[in-house]
C-alpha positions in Angstrom: 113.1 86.7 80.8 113.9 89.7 83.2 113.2 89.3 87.1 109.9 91.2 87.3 108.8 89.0 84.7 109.9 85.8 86.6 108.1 87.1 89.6 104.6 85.7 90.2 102.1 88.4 90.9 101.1 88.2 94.6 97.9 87.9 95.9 96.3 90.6 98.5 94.1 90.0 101.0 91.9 92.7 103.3 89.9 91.2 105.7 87.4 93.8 107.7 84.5 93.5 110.6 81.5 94.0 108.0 79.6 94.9 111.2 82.5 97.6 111.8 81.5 99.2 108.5 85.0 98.8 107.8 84.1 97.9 103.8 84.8 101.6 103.0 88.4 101.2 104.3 89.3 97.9 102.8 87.6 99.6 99.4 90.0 102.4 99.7 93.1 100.6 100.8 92.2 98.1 97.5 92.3 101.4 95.5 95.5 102.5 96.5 97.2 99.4 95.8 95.9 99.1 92.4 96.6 102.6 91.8 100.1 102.2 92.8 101.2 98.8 91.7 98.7 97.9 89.0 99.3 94.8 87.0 102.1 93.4 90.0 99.3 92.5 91.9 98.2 89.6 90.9 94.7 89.4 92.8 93.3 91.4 95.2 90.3 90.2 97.5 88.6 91.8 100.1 87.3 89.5 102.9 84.6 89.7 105.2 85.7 89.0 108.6 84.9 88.8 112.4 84.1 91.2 114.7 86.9 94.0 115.2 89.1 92.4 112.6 91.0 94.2 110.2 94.2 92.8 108.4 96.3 92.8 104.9 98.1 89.8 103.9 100.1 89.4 100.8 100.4 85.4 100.1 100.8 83.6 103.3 102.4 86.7 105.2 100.8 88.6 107.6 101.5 92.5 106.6 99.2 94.3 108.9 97.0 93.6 111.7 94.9 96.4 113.7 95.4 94.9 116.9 98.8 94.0 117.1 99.9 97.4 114.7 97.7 99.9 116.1 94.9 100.8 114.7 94.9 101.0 110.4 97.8 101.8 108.1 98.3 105.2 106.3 98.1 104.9 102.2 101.9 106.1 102.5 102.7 103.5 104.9 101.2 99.9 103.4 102.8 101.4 99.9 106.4 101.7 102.1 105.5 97.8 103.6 104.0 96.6 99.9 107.0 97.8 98.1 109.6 95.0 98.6 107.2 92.5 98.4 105.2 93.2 94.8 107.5 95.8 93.4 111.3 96.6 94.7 112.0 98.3 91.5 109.0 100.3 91.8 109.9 104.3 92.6 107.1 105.5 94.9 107.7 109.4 94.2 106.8 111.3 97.8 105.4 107.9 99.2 108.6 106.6 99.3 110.5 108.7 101.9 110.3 106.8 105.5 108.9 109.0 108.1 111.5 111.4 109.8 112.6 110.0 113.0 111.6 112.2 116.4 
């Protein structure tokens, strides 16, 4: 057995404010995942939530937050933070390359 093999897929949670109408964004950050990482994602679920929440969590850690990150993560950016997590290996083409500092 190889080490991706070995490695449990994860499970992803979104939670969004339905009341927000933020179930277009959790759809489209649910897309981008599975269009990136595919079968090393073990589940997926998006969550409905309370008012003015918005988060992703990947198991038991807490990956983003909208209040305490600012707001909601770019596509690039939660593939940068999902990377070490689901798929080191994984070569993310343009969405790899961190920001260029100021």
């Amino acid at each position: 057995m190889n080490a991706e093999t070995e490695r449990a897929a994860p499970r992803i949670e979104i939670r969004f404010c339905p009341a927000c109408r933020w179930w277009l964004r959790a759809g489209w950050m649910a897309q981008e995942v599975f269009a990136t990482y595919g079968a090393a994602v073990g589940e997926l679920a998006l969550i409905p939530a309370e008012s003015g929440h918005f988060s992703i969590r990947v198991g038991d850690a807490l990956l983003w937050e909208r209040k305490r990150d600012g707001g909601f993560p770019e596509p690039k950016v939660l593939k940068q933070l999902l990377q070490p997590l689901i798929a080191p290996e994984k070569d993310l083409g343009h969405s790899g390359s961190a920001p260029a500092a100021e």
